[in-house]
C-alpha positions in Angstrom: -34.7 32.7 10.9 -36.0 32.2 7.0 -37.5 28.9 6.0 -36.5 27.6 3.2 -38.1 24.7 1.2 -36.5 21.5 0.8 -36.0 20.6 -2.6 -33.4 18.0 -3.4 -35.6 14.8 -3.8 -38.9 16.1 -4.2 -41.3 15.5 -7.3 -43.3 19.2 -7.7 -46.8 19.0 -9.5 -49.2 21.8 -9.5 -52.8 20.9 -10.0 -55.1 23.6 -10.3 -56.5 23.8 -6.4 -53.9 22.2 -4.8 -49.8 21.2 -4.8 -48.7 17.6 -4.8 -45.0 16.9 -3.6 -43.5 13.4 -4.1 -40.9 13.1 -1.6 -38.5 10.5 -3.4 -36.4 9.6 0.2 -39.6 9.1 2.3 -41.9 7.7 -0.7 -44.7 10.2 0.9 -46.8 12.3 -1.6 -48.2 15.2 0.3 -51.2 17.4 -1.1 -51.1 20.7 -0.2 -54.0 22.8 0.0 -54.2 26.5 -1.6 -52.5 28.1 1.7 -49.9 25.5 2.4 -48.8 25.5 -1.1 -48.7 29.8 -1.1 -46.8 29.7 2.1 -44.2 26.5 0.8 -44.0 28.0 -2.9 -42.7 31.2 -1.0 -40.4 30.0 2.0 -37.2 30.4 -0.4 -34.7 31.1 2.7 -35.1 34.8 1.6 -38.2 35.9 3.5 -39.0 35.2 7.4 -41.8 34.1 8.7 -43.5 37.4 9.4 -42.2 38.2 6.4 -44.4 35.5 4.8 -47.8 36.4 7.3 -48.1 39.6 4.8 -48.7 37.8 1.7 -52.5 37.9 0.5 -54.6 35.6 2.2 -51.9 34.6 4.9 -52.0 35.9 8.9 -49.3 34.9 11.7 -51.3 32.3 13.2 -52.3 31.0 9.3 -48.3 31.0 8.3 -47.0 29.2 11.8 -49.2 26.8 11.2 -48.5 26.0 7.2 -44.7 26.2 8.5 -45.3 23.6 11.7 -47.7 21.2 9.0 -44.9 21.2 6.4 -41.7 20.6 9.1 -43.7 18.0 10.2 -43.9 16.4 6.5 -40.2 17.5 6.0 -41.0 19.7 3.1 -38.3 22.2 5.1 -35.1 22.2 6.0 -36.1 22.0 9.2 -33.2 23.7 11.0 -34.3 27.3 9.4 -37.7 26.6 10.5 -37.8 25.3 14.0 -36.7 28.4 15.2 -39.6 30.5 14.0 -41.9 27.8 15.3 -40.6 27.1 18.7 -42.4 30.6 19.7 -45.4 29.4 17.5 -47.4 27.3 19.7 -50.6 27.8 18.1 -53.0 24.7 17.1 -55.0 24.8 13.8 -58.5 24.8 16.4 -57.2 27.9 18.0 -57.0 29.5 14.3 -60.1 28.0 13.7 -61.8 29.6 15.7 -60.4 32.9 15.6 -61.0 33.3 11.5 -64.4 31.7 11.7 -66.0 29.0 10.4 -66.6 30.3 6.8 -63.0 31.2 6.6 -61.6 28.0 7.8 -61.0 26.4 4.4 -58.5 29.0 3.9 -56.6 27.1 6.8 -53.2 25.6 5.6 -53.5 21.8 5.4 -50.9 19.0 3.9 -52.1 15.9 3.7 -49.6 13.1 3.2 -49.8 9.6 2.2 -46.7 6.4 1.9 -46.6 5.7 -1.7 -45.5 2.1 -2.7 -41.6 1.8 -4.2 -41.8 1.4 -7.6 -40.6 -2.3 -6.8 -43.4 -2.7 -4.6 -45.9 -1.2 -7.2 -44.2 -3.6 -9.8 -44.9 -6.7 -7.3 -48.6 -5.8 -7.1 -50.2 -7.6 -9.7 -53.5 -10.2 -9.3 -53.8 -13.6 -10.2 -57.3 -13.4 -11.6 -59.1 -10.3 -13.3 -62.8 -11.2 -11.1 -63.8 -7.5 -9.6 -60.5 -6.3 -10.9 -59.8 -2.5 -13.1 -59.3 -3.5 -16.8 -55.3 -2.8 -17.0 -54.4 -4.3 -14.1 -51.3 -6.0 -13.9 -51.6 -9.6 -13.7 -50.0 -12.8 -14.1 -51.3 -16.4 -15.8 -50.5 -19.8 -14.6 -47.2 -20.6 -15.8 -46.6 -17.0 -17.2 -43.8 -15.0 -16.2 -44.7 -12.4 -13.3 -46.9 -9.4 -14.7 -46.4 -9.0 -17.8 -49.9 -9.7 -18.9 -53.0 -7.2 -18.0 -56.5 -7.4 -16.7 -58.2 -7.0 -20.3 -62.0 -7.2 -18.4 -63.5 -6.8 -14.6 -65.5 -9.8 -15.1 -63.8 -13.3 -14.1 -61.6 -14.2 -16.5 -57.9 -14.5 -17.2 -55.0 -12.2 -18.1 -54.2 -11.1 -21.5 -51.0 -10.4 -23.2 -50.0 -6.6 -22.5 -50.1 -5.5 -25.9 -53.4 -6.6 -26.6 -54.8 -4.3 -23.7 
């Protein structure tokens, strides 16, 4: 079997060390490390996993696992991919140790996180700038709901947004 990325509904940003993928269903961003992102940039359906273990800086063990860490943050279509991972069975320790210690930040690693809907985002907003990040949303007595802004961390009110 080939995987094959998933990419209806993802948000693609390269950064210069790393990959960040919004996934738009879930509201997960994921951060993928230098061999995560090598191994998801090439899993286009058209090469198999083995395939993908000959690519500079990539091994067997170093691919199943990229391929099992990004099934797991449905970053593939995961039907393509299960296949070649069912005979996997390798854990990122075992790789660990069998690369070394110096060469374990080459390991593949996807780090994901829930991101807020943007409705939820929007609904975040303070009711007093004390401790608070100058710009952040906020809302005055009697105000409607944030459209005013944090102008200062020290206590004191909102502002009107355009004066931020």
């Amino acid at each position: 079997m080939k995987p094959q990325t998933r990419l209806s509904g993802l948000l693609i940003r390269e950064l210069p060390d790393e990959l960040v993928v919004y996934d738009q269903e879930q509201h997960r961003a994921h951060c993928l490390n230098r061999t995560a992102a090598l191994v998801f940039r090439h899993a286009d359906g058209t090469r198999t996993a083995a395939e993908l273990a000959r690519l500079p800086g990539a091994d067997r063990e170093v691919v199943a696992l990229a391929l099992e860490q990004l099934v797991a943050a449905g970053l593939l279509e995961t039907s393509a991919a299960e296949a070649d991972l069912a005979t996997a069975g390798i854990s990122r320790r075992d790789v660990a140790r069998r690369v070394g210690l110096a060469a374990a930040i080459l390991l593949p690693a996807v780090v994901s996180i829930v991101a807020p809907t943007p409705a939820e985002a929007a609904a975040t907003c303070v009711t007093t700038c004390a401790g608070k990040t100058p710009g952040t949303p906020c809302t005055s007595v009697g105000a409607n709901p944030c459209t005013e802004v944090c102008a200062s961390s020290s206590a004191g009110s909102c502002t009107d947004g355009g004066g931020a």
